[in-house]
C-alpha positions as CSV (number, residue, x, y, z in Angstrom):
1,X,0.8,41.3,10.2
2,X,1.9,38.6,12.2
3,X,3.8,40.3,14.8
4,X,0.4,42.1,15.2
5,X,-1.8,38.6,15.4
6,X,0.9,37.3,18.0
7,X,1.2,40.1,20.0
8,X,-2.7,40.8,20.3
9,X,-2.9,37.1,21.4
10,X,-0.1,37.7,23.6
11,X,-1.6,40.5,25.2
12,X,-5.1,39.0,25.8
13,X,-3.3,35.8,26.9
14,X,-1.9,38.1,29.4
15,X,-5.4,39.3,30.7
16,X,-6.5,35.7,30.9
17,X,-9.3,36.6,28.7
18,X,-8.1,34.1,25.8
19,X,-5.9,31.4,26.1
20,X,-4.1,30.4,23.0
21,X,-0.8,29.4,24.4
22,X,0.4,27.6,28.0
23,X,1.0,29.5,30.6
24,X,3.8,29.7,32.6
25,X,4.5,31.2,35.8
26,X,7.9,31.7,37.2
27,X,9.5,33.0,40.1
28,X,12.3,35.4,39.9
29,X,15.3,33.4,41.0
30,X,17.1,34.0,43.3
31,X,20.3,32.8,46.2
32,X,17.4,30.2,47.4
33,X,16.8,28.6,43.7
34,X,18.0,25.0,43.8
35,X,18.4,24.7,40.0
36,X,19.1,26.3,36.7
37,X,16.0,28.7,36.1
38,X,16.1,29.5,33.2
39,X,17.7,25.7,31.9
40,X,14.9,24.0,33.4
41,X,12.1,26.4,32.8
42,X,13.1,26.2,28.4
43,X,13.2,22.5,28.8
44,X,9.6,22.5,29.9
45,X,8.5,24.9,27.5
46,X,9.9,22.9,24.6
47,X,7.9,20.4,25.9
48,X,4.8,21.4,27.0
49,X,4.5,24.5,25.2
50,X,1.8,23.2,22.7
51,X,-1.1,22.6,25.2
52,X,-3.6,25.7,25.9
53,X,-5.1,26.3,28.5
54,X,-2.8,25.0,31.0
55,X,-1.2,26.8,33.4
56,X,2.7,25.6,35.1
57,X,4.3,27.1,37.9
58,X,8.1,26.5,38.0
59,X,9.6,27.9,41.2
60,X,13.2,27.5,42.3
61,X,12.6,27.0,45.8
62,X,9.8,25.6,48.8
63,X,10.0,29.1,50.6
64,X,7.8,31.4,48.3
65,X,7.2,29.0,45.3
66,X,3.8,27.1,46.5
67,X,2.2,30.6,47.1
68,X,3.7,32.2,43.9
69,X,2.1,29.5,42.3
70,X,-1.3,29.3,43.8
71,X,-3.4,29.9,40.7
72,X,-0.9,27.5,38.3
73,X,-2.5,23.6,37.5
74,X,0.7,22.1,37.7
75,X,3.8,23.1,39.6
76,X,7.2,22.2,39.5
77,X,9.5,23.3,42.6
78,X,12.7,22.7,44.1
79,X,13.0,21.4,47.1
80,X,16.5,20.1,48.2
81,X,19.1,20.0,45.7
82,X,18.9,17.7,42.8
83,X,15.0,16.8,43.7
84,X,11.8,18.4,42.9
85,X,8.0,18.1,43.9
86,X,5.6,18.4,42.1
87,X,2.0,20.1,42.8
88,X,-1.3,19.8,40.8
89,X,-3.0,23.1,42.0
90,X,-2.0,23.8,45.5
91,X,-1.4,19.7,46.7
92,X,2.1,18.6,46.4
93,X,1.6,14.8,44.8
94,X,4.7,13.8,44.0
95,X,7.6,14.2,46.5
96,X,11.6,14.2,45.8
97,X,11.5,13.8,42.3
98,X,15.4,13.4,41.0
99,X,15.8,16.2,38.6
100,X,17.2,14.4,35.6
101,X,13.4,12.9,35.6
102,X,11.0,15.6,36.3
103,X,10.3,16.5,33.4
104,X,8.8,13.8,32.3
105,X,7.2,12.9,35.6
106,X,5.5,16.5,35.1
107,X,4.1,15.5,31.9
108,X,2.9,12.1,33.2
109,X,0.8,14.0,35.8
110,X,-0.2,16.1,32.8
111,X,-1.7,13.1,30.8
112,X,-3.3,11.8,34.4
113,X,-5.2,14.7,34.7
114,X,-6.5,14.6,30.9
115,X,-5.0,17.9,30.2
116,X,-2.4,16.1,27.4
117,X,-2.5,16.2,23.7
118,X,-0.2,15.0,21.6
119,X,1.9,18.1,19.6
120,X,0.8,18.7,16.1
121,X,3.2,16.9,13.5
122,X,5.5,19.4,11.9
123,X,4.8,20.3,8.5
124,X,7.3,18.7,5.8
125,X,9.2,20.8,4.0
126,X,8.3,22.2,0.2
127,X,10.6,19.8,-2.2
128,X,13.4,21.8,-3.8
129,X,12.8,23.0,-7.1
């Protein structure tokens, strides 16, 4: 039953006609990407993945990634190595971000546009019998 609930969500989530989750967007990767994909794209996730309704763009590179992520909130994209920028819709606002920071500079934008909340707190474990 609840591989049915999450995938129904998944898949309306997916026609943007109910937002349950956030959204990520993502380019492909590819000779152009200036860092780990896939490294940088989980981290973000782990962080930002309890906050609906908001869309973020992380793209590997400044050649395709603004227009790949025209319709995102918040983007995250590599611009030389080791720096990032960071976009709120399609207006870069923070230039050559170092990389081991970015992350949290990307949630800083996210609290200064009012589109934070804090996660929920998880729930303790059942005392053993």
């Amino acid at each position: 039953l609840e591989f049915l609930r999450l995938t129904s969500f998944g898949m309306l989530q997916g026609c943007r006609m109910r937002s349950t989750k956030t959204d990520y967007v993502s380019c492909p990767s590819c000779g152009r990407t200036l860092f780990d994909l896939q490294e940088v794209t989980a981290s973000i996730q782990q962080k930002t993945g309890h906050l609906p309704g908001v869309s973020i763009a992380i793209m590997g590179c400044i050649v395709n990634g603004p227009g790949e992520m025209a319709d995102a909130d918040f983007g995250y994209v590599g611009t030389v190595p080791g720096k990032i920028d960071l976009y709120v819709g399609r207006e870069v606002v923070r230039k050559g971000i170092k990389m081991d920071s970015a992350v949290d500079e990307l949630i800083d934008l996210i609290k200064e546009h009012d589109m934070w909340v804090e996660p929920e707190p998880a729930p303790e474990p059942a005392p053993a019998v």
